[in-house]
CHARMM internal coordinates of N, CA and C (Angstrom, degrees):
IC EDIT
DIST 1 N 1 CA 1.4524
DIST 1 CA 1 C 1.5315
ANGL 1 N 1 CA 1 C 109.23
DIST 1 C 2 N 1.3619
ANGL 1 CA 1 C 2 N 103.90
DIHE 1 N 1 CA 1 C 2 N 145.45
DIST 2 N 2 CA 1.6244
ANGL 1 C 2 N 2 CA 101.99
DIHE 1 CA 1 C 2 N 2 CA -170.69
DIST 2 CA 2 C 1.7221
ANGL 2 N 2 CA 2 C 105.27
DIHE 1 C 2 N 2 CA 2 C -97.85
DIST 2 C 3 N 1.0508
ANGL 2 CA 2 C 3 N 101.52
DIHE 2 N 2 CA 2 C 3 N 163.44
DIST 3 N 3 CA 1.7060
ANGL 2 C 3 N 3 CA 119.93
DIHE 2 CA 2 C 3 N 3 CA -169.45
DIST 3 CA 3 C 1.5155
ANGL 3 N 3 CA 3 C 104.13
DIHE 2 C 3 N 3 CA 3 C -73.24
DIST 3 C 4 N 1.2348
ANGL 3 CA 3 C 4 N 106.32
DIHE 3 N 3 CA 3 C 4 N 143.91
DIST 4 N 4 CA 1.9058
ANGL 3 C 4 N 4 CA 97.01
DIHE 3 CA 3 C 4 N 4 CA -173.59
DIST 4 CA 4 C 1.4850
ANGL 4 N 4 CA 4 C 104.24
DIHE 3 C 4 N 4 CA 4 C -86.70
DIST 4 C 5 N 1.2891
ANGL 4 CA 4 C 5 N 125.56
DIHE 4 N 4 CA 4 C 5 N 134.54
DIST 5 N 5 CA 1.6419
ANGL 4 C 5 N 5 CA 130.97
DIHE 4 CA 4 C 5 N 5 CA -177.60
DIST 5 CA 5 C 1.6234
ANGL 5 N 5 CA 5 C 102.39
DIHE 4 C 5 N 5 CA 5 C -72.38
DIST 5 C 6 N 1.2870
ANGL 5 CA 5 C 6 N 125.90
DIHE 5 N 5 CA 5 C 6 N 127.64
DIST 6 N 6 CA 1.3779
ANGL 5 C 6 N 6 CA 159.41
DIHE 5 CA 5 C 6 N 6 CA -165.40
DIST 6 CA 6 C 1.9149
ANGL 6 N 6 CA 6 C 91.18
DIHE 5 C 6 N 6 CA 6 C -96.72
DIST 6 C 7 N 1.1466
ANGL 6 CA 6 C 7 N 115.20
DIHE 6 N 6 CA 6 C 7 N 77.55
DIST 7 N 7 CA 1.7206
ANGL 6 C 7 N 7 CA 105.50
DIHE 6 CA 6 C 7 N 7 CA 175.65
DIST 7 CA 7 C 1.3590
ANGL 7 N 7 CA 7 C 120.94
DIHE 6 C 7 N 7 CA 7 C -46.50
DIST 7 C 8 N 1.5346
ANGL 7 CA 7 C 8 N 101.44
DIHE 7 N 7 CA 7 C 8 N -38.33
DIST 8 N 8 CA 1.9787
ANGL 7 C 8 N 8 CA 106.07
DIHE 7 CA 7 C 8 N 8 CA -151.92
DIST 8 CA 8 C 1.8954
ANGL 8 N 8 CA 8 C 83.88
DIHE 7 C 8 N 8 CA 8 C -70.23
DIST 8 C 9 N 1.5474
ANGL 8 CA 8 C 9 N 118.02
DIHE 8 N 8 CA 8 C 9 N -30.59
DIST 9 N 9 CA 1.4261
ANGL 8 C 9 N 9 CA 107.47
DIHE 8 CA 8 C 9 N 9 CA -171.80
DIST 9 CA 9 C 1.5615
ANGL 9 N 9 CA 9 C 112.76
DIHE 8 C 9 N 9 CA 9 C -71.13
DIST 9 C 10 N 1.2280
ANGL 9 CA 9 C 10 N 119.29
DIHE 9 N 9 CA 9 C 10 N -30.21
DIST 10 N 10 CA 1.1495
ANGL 9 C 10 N 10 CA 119.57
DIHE 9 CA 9 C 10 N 10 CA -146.79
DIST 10 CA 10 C 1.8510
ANGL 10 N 10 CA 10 C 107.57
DIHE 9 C 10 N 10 CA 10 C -99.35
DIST 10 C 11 N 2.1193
ANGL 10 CA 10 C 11 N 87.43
DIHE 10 N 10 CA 10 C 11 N -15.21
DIST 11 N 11 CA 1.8599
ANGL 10 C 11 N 11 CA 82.08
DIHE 10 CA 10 C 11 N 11 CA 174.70
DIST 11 CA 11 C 1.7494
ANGL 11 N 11 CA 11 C 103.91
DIHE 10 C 11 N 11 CA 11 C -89.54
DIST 11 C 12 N 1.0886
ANGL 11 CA 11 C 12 N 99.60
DIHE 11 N 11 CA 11 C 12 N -36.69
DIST 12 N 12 CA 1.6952
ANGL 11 C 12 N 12 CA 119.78
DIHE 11 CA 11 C 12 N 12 CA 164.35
DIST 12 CA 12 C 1.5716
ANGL 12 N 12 CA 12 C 101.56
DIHE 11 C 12 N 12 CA 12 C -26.86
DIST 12 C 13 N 1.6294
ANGL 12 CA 12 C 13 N 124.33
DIHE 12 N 12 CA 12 C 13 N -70.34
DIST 13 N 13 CA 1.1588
ANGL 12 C 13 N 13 CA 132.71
DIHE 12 CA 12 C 13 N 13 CA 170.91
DIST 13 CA 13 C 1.6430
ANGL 13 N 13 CA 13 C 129.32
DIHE 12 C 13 N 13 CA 13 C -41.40
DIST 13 C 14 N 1.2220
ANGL 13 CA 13 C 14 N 103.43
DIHE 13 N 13 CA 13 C 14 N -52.38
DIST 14 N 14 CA 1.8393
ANGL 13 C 14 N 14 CA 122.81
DIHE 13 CA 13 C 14 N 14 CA 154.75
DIST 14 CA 14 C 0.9710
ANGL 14 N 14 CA 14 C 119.06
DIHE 13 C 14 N 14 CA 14 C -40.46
DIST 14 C 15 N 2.0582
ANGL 14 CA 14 C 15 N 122.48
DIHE 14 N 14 CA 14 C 15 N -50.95
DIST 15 N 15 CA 1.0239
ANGL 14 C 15 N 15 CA 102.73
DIHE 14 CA 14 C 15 N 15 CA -163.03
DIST 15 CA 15 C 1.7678
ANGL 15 N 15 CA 15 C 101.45
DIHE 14 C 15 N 15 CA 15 C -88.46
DIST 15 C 16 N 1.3184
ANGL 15 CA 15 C 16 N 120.82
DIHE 15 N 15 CA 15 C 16 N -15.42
DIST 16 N 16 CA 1.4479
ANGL 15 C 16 N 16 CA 110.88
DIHE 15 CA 15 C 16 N 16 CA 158.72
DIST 16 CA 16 C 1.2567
ANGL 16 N 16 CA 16 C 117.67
DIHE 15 C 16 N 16 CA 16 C -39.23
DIST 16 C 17 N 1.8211
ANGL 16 CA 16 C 17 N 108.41
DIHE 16 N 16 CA 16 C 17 N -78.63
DIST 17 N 17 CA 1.8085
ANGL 16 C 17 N 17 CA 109.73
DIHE 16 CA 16 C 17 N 17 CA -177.51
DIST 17 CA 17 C 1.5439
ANGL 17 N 17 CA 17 C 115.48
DIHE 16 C 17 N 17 CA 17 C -31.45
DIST 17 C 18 N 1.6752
ANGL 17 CA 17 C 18 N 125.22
DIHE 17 N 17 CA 17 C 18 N -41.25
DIST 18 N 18 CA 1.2677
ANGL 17 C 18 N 18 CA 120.13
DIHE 17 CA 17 C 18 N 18 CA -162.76
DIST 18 CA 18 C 1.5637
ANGL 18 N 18 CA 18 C 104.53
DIHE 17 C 18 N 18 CA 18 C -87.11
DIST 18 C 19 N 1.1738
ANGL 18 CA 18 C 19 N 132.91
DIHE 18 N 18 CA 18 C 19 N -38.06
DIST 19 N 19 CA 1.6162
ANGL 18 C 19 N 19 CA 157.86
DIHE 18 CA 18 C 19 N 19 CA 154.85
DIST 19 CA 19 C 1.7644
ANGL 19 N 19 CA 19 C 93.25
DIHE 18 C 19 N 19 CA 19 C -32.77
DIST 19 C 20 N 1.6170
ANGL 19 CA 19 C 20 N 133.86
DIHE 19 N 19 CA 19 C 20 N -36.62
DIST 20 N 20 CA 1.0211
ANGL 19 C 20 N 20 CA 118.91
DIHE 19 CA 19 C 20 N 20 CA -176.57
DIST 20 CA 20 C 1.6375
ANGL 20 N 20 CA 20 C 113.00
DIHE 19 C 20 N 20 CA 20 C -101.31
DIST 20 C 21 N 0.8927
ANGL 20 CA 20 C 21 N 106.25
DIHE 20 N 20 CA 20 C 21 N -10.77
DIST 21 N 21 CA 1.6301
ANGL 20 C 21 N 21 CA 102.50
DIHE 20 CA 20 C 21 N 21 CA 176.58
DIST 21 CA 21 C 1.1519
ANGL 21 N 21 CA 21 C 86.82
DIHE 20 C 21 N 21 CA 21 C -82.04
DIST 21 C 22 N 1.7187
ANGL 21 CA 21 C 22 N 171.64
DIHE 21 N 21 CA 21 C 22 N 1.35
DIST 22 N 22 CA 1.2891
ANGL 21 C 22 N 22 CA 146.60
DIHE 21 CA 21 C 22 N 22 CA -122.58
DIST 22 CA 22 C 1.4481
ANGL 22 N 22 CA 22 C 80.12
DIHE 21 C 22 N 22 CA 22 C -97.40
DIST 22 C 23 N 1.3267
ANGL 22 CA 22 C 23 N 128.17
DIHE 22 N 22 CA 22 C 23 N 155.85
DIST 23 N 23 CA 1.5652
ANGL 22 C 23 N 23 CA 113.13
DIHE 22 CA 22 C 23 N 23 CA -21.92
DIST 23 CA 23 C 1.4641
ANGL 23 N 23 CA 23 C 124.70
DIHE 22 C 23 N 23 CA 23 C -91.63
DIST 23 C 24 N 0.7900
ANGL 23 CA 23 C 24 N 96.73
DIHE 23 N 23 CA 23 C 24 N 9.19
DIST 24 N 24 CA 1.2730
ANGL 23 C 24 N 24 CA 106.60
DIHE 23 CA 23 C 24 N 24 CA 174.70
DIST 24 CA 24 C 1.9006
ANGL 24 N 24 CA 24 C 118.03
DIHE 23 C 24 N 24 CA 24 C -80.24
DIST 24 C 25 N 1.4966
ANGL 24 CA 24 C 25 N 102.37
DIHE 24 N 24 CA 24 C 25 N 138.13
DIST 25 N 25 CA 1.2585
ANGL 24 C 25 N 25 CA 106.07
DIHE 24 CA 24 C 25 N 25 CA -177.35
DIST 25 CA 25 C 1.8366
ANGL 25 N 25 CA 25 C 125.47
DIHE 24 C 25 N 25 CA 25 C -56.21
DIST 25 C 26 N 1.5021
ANGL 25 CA 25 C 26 N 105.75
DIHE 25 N 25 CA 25 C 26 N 157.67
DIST 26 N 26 CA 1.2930
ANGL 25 C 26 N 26 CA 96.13
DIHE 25 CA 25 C 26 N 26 CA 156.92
DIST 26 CA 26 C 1.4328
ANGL 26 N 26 CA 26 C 128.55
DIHE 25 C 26 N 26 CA 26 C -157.52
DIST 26 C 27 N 1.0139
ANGL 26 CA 26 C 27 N 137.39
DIHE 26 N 26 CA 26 C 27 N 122.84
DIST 27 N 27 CA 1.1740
ANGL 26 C 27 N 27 CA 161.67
DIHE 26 CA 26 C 27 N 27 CA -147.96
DIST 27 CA 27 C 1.7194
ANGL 27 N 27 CA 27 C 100.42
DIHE 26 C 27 N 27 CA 27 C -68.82
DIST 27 C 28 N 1.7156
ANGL 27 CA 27 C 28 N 100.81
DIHE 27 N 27 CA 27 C 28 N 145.71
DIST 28 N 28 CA 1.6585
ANGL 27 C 28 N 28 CA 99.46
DIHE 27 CA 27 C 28 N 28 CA -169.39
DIST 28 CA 28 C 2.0249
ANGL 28 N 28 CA 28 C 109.25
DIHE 27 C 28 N 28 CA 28 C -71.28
DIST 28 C 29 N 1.7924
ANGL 28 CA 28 C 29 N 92.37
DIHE 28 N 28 CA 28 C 29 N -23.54
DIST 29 N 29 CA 1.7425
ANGL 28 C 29 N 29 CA 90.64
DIHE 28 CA 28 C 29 N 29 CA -176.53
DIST 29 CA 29 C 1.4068
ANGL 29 N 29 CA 29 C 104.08
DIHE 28 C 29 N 29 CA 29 C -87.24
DIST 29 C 30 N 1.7212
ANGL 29 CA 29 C 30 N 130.76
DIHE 29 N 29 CA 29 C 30 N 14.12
DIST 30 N 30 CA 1.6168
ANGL 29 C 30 N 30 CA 115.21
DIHE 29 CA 29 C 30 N 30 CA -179.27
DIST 30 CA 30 C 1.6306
ANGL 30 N 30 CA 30 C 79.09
DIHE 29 C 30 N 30 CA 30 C -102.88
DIST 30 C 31 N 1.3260
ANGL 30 CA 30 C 31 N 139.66
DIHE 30 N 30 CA 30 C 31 N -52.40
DIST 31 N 31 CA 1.4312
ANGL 30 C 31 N 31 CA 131.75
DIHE 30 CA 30 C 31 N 31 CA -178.88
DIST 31 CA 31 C 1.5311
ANGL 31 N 31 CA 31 C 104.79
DIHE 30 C 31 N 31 CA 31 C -53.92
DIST 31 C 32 N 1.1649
ANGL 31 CA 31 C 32 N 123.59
DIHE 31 N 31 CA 31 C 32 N -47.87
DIST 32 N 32 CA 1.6091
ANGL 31 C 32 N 32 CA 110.70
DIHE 31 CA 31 C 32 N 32 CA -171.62
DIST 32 CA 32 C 1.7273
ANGL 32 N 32 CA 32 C 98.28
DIHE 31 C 32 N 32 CA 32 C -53.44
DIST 32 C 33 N 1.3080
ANGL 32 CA 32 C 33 N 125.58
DIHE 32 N 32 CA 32 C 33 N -55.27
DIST 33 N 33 CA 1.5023
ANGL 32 C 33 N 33 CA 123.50
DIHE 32 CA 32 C 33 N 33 CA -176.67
DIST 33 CA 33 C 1.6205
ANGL 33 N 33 CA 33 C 122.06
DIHE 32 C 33 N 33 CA 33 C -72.86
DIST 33 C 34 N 1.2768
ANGL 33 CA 33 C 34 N 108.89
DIHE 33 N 33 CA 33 C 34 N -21.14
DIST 34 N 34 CA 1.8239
ANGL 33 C 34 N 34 CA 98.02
DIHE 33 CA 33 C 34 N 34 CA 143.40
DIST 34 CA 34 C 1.1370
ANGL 34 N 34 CA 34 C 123.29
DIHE 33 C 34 N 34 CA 34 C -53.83
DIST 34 C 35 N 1.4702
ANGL 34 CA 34 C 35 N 107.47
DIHE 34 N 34 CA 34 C 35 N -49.27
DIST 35 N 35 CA 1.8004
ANGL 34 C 35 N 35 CA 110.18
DIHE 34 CA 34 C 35 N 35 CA 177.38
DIST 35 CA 35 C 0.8008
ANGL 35 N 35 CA 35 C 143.38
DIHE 34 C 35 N 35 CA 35 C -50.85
DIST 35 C 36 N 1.5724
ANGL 35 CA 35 C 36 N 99.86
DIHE 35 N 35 CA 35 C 36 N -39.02
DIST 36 N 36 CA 1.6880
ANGL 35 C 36 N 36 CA 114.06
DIHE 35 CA 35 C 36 N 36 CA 164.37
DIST 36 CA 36 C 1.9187
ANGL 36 N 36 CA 36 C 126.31
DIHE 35 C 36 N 36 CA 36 C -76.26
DIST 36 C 37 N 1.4478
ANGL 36 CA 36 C 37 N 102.97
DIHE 36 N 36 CA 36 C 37 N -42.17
DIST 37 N 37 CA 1.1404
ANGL 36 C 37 N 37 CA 112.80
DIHE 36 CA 36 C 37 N 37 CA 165.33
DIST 37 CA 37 C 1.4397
ANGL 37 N 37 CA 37 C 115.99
DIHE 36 C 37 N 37 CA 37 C -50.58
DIST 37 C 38 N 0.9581
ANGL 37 CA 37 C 38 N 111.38
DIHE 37 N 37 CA 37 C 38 N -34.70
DIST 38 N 38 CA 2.0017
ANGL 37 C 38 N 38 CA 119.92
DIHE 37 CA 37 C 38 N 38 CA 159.03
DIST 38 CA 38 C 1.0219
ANGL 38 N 38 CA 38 C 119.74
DIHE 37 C 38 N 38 CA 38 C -38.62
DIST 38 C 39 N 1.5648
ANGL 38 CA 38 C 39 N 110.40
DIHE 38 N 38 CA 38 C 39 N -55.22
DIST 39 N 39 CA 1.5793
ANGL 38 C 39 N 39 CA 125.30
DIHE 38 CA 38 C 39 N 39 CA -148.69
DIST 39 CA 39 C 1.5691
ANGL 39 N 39 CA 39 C 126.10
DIHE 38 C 39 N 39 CA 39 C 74.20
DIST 39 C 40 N 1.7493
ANGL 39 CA 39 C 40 N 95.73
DIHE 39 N 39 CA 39 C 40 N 27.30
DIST 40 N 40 CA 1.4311
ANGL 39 C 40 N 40 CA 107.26
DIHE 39 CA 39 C 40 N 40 CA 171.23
DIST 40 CA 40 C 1.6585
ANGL 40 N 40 CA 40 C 114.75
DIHE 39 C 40 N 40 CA 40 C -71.64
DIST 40 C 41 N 1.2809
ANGL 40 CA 40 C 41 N 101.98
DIHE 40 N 40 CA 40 C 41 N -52.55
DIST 41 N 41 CA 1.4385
ANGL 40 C 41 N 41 CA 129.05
DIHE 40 CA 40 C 41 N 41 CA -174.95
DIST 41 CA 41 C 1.3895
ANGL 41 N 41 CA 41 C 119.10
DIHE 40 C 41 N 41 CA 41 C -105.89
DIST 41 C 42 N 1.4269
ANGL 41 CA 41 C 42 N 131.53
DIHE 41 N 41 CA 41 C 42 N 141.44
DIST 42 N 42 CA 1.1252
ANGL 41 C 42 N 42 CA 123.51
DIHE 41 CA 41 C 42 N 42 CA 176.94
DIST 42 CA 42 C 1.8777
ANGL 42 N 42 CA 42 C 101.48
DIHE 41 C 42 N 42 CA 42 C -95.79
DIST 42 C 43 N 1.0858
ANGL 42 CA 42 C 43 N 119.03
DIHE 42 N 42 CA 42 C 43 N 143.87
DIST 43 N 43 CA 1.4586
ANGL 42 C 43 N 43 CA 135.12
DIHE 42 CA 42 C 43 N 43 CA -172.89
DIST 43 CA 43 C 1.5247
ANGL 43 N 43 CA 43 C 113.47
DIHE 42 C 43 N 43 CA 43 C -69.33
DIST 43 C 44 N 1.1138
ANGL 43 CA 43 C 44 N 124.14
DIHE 43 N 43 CA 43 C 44 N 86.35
DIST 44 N 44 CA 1.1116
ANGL 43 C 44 N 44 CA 135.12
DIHE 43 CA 43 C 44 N 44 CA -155.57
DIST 44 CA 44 C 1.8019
ANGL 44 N 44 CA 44 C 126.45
DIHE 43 C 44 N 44 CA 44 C -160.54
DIST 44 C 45 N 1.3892
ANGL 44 CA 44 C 45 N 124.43
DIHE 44 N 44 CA 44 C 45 N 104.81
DIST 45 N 45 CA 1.3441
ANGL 44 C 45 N 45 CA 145.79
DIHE 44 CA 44 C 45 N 45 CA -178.44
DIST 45 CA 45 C 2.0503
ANGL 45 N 45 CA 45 C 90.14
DIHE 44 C 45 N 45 CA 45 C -11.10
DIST 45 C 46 N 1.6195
ANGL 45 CA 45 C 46 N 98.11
DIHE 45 N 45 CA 45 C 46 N -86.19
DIST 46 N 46 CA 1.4561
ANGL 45 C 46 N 46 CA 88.10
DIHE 45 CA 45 C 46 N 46 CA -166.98
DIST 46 CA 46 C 1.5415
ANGL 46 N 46 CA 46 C 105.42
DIHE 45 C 46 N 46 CA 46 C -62.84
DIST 46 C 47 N 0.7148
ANGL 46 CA 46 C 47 N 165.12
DIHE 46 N 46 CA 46 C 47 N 37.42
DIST 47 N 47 CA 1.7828
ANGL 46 C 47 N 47 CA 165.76
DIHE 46 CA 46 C 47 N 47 CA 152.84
DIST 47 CA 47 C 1.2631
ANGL 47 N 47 CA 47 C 133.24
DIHE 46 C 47 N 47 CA 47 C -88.13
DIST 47 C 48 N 1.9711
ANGL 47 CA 47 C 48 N 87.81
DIHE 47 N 47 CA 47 C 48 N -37.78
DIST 48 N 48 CA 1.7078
ANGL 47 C 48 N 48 CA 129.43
DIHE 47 CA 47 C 48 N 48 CA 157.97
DIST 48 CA 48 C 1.9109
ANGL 48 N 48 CA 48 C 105.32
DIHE 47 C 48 N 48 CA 48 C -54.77
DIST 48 C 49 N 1.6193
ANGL 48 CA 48 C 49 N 102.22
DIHE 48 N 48 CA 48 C 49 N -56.25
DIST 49 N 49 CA 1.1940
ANGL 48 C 49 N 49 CA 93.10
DIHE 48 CA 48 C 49 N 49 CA -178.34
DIST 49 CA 49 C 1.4316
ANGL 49 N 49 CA 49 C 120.28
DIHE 48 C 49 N 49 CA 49 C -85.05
DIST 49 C 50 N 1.2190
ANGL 49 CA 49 C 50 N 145.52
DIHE 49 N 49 CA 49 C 50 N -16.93
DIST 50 N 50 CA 0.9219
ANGL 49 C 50 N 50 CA 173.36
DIHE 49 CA 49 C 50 N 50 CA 152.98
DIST 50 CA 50 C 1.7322
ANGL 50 N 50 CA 50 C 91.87
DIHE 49 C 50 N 50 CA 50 C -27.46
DIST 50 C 51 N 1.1901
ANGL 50 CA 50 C 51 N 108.11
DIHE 50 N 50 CA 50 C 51 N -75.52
DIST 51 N 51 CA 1.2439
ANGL 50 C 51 N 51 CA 111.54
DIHE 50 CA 50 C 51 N 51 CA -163.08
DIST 51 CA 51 C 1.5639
ANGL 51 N 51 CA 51 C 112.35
DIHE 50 C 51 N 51 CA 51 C -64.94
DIST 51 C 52 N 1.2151
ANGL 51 CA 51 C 52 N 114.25
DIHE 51 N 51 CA 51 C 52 N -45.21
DIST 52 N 52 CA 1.6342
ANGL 51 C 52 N 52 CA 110.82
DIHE 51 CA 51 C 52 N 52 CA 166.84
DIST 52 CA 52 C 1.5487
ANGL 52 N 52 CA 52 C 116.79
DIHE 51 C 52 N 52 CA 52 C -38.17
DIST 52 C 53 N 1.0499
ANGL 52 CA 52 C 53 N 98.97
DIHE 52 N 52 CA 52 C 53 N -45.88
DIST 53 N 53 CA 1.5447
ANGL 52 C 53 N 53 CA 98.99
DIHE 52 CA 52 C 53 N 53 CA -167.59
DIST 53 CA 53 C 1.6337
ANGL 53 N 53 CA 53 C 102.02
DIHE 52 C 53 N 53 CA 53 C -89.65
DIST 53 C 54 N 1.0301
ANGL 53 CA 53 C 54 N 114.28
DIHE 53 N 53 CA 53 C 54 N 5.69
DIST 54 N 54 CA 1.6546
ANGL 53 C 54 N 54 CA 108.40
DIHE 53 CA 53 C 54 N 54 CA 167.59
DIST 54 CA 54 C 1.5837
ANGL 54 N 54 CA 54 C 116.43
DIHE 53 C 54 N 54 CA 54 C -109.20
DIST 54 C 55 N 1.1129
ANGL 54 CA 54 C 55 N 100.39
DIHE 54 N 54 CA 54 C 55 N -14.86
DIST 55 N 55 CA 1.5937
ANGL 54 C 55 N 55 CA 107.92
DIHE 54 CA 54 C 55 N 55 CA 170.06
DIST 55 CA 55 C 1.4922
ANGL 55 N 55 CA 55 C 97.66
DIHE 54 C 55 N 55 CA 55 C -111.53
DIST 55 C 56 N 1.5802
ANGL 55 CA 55 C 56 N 170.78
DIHE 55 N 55 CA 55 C 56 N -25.65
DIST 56 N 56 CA 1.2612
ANGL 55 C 56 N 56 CA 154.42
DIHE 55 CA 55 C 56 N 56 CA 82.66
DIST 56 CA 56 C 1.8677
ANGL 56 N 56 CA 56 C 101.02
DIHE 55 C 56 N 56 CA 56 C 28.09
DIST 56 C 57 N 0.9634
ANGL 56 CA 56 C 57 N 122.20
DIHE 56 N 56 CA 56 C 57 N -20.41
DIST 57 N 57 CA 1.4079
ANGL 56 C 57 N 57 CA 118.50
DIHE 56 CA 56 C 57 N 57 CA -173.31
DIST 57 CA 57 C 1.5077
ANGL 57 N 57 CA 57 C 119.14
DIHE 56 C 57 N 57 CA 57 C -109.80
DIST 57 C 58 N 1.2703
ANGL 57 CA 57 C 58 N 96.96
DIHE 57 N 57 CA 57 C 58 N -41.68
DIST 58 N 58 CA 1.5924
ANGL 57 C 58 N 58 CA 131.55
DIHE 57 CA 57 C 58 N 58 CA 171.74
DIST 58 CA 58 C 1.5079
ANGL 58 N 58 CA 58 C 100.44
DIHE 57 C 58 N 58 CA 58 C -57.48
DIST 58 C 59 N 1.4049
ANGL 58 CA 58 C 59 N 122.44
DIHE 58 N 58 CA 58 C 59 N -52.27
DIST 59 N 59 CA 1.2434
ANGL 58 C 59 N 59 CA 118.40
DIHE 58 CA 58 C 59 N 59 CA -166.04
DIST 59 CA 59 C 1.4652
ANGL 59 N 59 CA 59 C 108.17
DIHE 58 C 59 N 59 CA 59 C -80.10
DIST 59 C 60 N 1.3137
ANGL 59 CA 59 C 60 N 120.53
DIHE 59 N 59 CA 59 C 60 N 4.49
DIST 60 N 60 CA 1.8560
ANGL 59 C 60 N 60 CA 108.94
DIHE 59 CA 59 C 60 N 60 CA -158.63
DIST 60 CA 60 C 1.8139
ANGL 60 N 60 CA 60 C 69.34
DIHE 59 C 60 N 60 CA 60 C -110.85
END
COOR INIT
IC SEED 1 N 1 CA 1 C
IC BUILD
């Protein structure tokens, strides 16, 4: 059984990765593959979408 994803950590985490490229831009699929390369996220289509819309949320 897989581990339940913790959002508030994981946009928290994003906004680090994106906070470190500053100024320079960064794209939602170069953060999705930090994430995973972490072992925040497992690599995965709905997870992909998942995550847009949780950082899409973050940003409003």
């Amino acid at each position: 059984m897989t581990e339940r994803i913790r959002w508030p950590v994981v946009v928290d985490r994003a906004r680090e990765i994106v906070n470190g490229y500053a100024p320079l831009k960064v794209t939602l699929r170069q953060c999705m593959y930090r994430l995973v390369s972490e072992g925040v996220l497992p690599h995965t289509a709905p997870m992909y979408r998942r995550l847009s819309a949780q950082l899409a949320q973050a940003r409003r």
